[in-house]
C-alpha positions in Angstrom: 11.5 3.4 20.2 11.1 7.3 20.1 9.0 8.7 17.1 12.0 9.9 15.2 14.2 6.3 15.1 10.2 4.8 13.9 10.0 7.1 10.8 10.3 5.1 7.8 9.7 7.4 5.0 9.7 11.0 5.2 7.7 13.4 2.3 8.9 17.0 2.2 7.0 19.4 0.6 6.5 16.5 -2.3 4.7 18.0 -5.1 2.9 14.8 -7.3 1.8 15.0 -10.7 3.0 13.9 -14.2 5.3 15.5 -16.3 4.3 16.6 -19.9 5.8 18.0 -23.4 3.2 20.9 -22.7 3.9 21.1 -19.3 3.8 19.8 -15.7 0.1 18.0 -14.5 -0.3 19.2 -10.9 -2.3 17.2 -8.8 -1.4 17.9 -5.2 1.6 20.4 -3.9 3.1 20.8 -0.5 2.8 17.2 0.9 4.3 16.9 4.3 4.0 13.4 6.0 6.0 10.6 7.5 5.1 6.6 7.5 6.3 5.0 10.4 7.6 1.1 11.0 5.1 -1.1 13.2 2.0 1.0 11.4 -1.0 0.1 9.1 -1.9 3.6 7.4 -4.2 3.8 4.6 -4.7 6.2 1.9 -8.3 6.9 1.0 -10.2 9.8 -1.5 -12.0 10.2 -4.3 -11.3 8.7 -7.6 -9.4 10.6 -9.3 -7.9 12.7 -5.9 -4.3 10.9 -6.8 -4.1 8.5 -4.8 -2.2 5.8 -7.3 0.1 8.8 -8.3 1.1 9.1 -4.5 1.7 5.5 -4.1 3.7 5.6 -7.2 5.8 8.8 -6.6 6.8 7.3 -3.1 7.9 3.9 -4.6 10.4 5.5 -7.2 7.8 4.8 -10.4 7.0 8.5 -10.7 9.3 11.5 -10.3 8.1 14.3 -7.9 7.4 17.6 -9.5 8.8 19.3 -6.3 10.1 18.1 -2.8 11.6 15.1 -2.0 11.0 11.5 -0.8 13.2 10.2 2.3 13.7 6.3 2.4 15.3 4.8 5.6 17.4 8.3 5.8 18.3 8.6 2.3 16.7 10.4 -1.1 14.7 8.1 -2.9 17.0 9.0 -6.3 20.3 7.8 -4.4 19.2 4.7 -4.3 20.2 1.8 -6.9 16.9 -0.4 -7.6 18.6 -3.2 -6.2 18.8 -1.6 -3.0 15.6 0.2 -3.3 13.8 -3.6 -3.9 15.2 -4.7 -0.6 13.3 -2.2 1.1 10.5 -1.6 -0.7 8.0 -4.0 -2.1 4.9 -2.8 -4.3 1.7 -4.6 -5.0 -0.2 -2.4 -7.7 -3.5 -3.1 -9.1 -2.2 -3.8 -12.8 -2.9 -7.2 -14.2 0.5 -9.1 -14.8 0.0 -11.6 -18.0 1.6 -14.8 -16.2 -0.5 -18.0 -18.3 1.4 -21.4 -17.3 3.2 -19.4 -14.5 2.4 -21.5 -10.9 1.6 -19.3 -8.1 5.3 -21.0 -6.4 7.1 -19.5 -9.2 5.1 -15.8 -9.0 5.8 -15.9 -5.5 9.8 -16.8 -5.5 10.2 -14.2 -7.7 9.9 -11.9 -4.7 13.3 -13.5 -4.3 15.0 -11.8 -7.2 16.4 -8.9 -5.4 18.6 -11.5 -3.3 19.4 -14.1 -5.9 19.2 -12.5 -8.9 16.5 -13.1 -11.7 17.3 -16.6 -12.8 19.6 -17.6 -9.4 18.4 -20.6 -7.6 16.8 -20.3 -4.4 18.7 -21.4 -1.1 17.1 -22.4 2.1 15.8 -18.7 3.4 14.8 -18.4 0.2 12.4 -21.0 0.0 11.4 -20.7 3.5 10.7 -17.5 2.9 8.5 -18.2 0.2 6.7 -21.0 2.1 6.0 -18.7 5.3 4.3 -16.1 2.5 2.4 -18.0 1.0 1.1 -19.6 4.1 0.3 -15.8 6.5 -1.7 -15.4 2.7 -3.5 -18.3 3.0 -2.5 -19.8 -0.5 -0.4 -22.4 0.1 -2.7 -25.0 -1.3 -2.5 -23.4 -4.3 1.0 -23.3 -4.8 0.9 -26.0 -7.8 -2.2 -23.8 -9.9 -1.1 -21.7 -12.7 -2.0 -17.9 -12.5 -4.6 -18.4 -15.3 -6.8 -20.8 -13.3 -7.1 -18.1 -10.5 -10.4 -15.9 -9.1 -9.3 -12.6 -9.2 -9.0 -12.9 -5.4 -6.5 -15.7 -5.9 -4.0 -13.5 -8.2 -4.2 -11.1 -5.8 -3.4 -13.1 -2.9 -0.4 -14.0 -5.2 0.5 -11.2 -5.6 0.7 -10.0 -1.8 2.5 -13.6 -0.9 5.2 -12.3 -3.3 5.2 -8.8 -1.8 5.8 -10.2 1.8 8.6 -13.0 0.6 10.5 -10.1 -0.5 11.6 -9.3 2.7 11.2 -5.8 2.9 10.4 -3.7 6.2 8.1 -1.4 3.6 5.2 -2.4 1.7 3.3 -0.3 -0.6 -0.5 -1.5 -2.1 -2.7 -0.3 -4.6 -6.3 -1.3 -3.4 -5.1 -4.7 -2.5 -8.6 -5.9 -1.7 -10.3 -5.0 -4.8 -11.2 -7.9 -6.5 -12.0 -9.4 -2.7 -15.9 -9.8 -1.0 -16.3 -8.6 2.1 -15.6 -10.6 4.6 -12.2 -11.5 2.4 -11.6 -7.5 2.4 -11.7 -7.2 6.3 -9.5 -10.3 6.7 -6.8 -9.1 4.4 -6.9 -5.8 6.1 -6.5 -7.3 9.3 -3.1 -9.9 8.3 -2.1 -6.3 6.7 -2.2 -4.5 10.4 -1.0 -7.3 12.4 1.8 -7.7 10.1 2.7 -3.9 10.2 2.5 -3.8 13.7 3.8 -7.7 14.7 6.8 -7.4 11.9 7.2 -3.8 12.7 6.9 -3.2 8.6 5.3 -0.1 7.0 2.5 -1.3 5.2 0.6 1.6 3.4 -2.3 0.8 1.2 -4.5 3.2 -1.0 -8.6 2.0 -0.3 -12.1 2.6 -1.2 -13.2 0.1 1.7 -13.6 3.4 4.0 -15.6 1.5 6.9 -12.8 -1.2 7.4 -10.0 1.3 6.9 -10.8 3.2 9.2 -11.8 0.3 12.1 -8.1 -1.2 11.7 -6.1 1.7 10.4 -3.7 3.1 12.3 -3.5 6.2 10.5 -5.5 7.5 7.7 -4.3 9.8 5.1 -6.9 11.5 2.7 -6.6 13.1 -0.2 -8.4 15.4 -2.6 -7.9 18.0 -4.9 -9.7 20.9 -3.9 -9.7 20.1 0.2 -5.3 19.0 -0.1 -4.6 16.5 2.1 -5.1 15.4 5.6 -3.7 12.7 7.8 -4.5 11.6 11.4 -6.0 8.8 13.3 -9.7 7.6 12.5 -11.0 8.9 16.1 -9.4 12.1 15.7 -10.5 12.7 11.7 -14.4 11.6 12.6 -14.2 13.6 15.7 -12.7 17.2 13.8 -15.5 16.9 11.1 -12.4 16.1 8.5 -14.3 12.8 7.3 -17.6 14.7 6.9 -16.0 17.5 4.6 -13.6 15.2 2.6 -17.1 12.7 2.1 -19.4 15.2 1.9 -22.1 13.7 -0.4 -26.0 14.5 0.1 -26.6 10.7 0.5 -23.7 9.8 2.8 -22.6 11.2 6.1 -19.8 10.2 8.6 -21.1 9.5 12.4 -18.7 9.5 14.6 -20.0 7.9 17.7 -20.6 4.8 15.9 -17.8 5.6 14.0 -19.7 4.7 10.9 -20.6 6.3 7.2 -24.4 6.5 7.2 -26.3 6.2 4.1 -29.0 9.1 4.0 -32.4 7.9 3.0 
């Protein structure tokens, strides 16, 4: 598949920010970039860099200040949110108040976008379902209520219900947040294989810069004063670009080990 027929998402000239009654809030202008099918690409930077404002711009929750967003060929505002929710499905880091909701029930709802809110679910529906829950791992926790979940748990959910949607793009906000380590790496592996076994887009914002960038893809970075960046993890450490987007007296990136070193 040549490079054009993989791109996914096109962002042209996108300018993210929020809109006020003063005035626009700028955060970062001139964003050029593409997300393509069958690859794992995460978003790191600072807090505060923008990184849940990108996310959100490109999944149709915030409105661009300038440029435009390109889904599947076609501007993000054409699209009705039914359509959009077949081809987009988002995993954010806000809590969702779901007491005396199982995880089953959080998952199907991933469903809506074919059936309808309250429709009833069909075969491919559940089977859907069934395979999400099980690439999560969660499956024997189908019958718990959301309540009686680790954090880690709800966010499992949360993903299961993101993949039974059925979309060929994913979007996450710092999926593996409330995760340990070991937890963190394996989520971020299922992530990759999925991208690149399913042939999905899966772009996830990060702070976990060590694993990011051992199973990214592609990395995009982001910060205010040094704009943005994107390229493979090999080609960022070796250009210096992870050194001056990280560049803390205490931490430095090496990149034959491909590593961030703690100064002591």
């Amino acid at each position: 598949m040549s490079m054009e027929n993989r791109v996914a998402i096109e962002l042209k000239n996108l300018s993210i920010g929020y809109r006020n009654r003063g005035g626009d809030t700028e955060i970062l202008t001139g964003i050029n970039a593409s997300l393509l099918r069958g690859e794992f690409t995460c978003l790191i930077g600072s807090n505060g860099a923008g990184k849940s404002t990108l996310l959100r711009t490109i999944a149709g929750f915030l409105s661009p200040l300038a440029g435009e967003v390109i889904v599947e060929g076609k501007k993000l505002p054409d699209y009705s949110e039914t359509r959009l929710a077949k081809i987009i499905s988002v995993v954010l880091t806000d809590r969702m108040t779901l007491n005396n909701v199982s995880v089953r029930q959080v998952v199907e709802m991933g469903r809506s976008p074919y059936t309808g809110f309250w429709g009833t679910l069909g075969k491919e529906d559940r089977d859907a379902v069934n395979e999400a829950m099980a690439v999560v791992g969660i499956s024997h926790l189908q019958n718990r209520t959301m309540d009686s979940l680790s954090d880690g748990e709800r966010q499992k959910t949360m993903i299961a219900k993101a993949l039974a949607q059925s979309t060929p793009i994913i979007i996450l906000d710092e999926p593996s947040a409330f995760l340990d380590y070991p937890s963190k790496a394996d989520l971020m592996s299922l992530l990759a294989s999925l991208a690149r076994v399913k042939n999905k887009v899966i772009f996830q914002s990060t702070h976990d810069l060590d694993i990011a960038l051992q199973i990214a893809d592609k990395v995009w970075m982001l910060d205010r004063d040094k704009g943005f960046t994107i390229g493979t993890p090999s080609a960022l450490g070796e250009s210096g670009a992870l050194n001056r987007y990280f560049d803390r007296s205490s931490l430095t990136y090496n990149p034959a080990s491909e590593r961030f070193i703690v100064k002591t």
